[in-house]
N, C-alpha and C positions, 0 to 999 in steps of 0.2 A: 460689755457683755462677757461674762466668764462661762466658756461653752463646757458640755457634758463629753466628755471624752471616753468614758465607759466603753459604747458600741464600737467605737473607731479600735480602741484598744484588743478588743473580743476580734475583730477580722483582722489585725494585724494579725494577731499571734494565730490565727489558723493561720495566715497565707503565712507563716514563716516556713513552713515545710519546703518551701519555692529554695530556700537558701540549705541546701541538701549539705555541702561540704561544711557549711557552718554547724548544723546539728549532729553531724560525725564528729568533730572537735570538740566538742560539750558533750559529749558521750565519753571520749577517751579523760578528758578531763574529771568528768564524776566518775567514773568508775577509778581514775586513782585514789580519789577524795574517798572515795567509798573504802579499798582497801587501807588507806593508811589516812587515818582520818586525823591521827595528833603527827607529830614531829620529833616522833623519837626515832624516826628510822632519818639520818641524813641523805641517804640517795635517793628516797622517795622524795622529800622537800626540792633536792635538787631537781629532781625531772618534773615535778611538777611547776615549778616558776619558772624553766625554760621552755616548756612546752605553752605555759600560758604567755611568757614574754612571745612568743615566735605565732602561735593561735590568736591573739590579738591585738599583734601590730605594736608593742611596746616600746620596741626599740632602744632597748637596755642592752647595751654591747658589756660590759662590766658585769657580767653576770654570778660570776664568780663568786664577786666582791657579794651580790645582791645576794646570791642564797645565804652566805655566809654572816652577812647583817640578819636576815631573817632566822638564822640557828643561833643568835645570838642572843636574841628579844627573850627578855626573860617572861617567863609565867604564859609564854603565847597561846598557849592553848585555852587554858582557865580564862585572858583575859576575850580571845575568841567565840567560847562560848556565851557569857556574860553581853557580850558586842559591844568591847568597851573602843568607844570612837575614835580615842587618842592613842589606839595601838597604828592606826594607818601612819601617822607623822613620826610614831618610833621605827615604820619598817620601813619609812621611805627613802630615807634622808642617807645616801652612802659617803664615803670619801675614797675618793680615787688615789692612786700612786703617784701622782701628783701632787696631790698634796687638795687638789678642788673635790670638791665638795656638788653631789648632785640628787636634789628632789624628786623620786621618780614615783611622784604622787599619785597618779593616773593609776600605776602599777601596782600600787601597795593598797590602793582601793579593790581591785578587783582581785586580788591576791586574799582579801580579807570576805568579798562577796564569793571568792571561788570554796571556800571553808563554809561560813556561815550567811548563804544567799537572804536569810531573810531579817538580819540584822544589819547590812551595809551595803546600800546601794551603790553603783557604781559610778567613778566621777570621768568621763573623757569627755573629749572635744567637742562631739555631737550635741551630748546632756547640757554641758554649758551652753552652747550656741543656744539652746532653746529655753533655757533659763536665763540667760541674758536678753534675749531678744524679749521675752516678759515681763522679765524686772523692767529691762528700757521702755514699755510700752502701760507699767502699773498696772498688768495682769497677774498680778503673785501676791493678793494680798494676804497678809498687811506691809506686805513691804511697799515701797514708794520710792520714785527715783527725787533725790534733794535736786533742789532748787540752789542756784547762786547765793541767797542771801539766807538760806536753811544750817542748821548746825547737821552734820552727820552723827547719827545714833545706830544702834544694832539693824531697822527695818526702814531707814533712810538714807541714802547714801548716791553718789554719781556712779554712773554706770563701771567708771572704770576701780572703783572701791570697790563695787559688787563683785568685779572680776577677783579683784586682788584675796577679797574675801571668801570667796569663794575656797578656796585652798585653801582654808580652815576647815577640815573637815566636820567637825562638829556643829558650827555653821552652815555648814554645804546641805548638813542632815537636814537643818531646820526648812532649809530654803524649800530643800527637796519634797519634805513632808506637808510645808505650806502648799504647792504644785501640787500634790497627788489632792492633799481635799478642797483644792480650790477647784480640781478639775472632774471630781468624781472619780478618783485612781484608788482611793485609801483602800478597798475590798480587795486589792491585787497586791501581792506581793512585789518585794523591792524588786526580784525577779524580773517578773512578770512585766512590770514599770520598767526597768531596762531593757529589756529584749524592745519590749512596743516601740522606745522611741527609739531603740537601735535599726530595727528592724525595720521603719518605717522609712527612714532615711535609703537604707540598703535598697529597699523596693519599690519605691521615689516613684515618680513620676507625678507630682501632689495628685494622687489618688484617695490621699487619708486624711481627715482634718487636722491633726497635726502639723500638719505639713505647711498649712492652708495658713492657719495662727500662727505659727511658728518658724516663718521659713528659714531654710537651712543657707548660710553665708557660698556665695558659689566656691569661691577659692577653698573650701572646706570640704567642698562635695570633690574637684579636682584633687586635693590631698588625699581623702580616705577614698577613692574610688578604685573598685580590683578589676 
C-alpha cells in the first residue's frame, strides 16, 4: 500500500512554527539570497556558505577552501537558474592542503536549494534514511530492491547500490521525484518536500505518518538531535 501523504505534509509544515530558532535561520538566510542573489560580490558568497555550513550542521571545517571552490565554478549562476543537477558534484568536491580530496555533497546540495529552492531538493541524512528504508521495503516505485540472482539496472539494485547511488545527484532527483508522486507530494514544492520530512523528524514523537512508514534509524535520531 502506497499511502497519501498530502495531509500529514499540510500539518507538518503548520506545526513547523513550534521550531522558532530554526525559522530565524531561514529568514537570515533568504534575506541574504534576496540582497545578493548572483556571485559577484565575494563576501556575500563568503557569508553565506558559512552561515549556511554553521545553520545546518554541515560541518565543513575547510571553509575557506569551500567558498573559494564555489567562486571558482564557472557560469554558476546561469547554470543555477536553468537547475542544471551536475553543478552540485562541480561545487562539492574540494582538495585539501593535504593533498585529500573531500565530497561535501550534502553541502553543495543545499548550497544550490538555498539559490534556487524550487529546482534542487535537498540530499542529508534524514531524506536518505527515509528513501532507503523505501527503496529496501519496494515503496518507491518503480524502483525495486534486486534480488541475488537479478542483473542491477538504473530502478533495480541492493540496498547498499541504492545508497551508493544515491550521491549521484541527478539520480537522487529521479529517486526523489519518483517519492514525491508515488506519495501525493508533486503539488509542493521541493521546499516544501524538505522542510515536511525535516521537520517531521525534528518534531518526532511518530505523531505523523511519515514517521510511521518510514521510521527514522535510532543512532541517526542520537546524531542529529539538539
Amino acid at each position: 500500500m502506497i499511502e497519501d501523504l498530502f495531509k500529514d505534509a499540510q500539518k507538518v509544515l503548520k506545526d513547523k512554527s513550534q521550531l522558532r530558532s530554526y525559522e530565524l535561520q531561514e529568514k537570515i538566510l533568504q534575506h541574504l539570497v534576496t540582497e545578493y542573489t548572483d556571485h559577484t560580490v565575494p563576501e556575500a558568497v563568503d557569508l553565506k556558505a558559512k552561515l549556511l555550513n554553521l545553520f545546518y550542521s554541515t560541518g565543513i571545517q575547510a571553509m575557506n577552501v569551500m567558498v573559494n571552490k564555489i567562486l571558482g565554478v564557472a557560469n554558476i549562476d546561469s547554470r543555477l537558474k536553468k537547475g542544471d543537477l551536475n553543478l552540485v558534484a562541480d561545487i562539492a568536491v574540494i582538495q585539501l592542503s593535504d593533498g585529500k580530496k573531500r565530497n561535501n555533497y550534502s553541502f553543495a546540495t543545499k548550497y544550490c536549494a538555498l539559490h534556487q529552492p524550487d529546482k534542487y531538493p535537498i540530499y542529508d541524512s534524514i531524506v536518505a534514511n527515509v528513501l532507503l528504508y523505501l527503496l529496501k521495503n519496494n515503496k518507491i516505485p518503480p524502483y525495486t530492491l534486486r534480488g541475488k540472482k537479478q542483473a542491477e539496472n538504473d530502478t533495480c539494485k541492493n540496498i547498499g547500490e541504492y545508497e551508493k547511488a544515491l550521491h549521484d545527484y541527478p539520480y537522487y532527483v529521479k529517486v526523489y521525484d519518483s517519492f514525491c508522486r508515488a506519495y501525493n507530494l508533486s503539488s509542493l514544492s521541493y521546499r516544501d518536500v524538505d522542510f515536511y520530512i525535516w521537520c517531521a523528524f525534528k518534531l518526532g514523537g511518530k505523531k505523523y505518518l511519515i514517521e510511521k512508514i518510514a521510521p527514522i534509524n535510532p543512532r541517526l535520531y542520537q546524531e542529529n538531535k539538539q
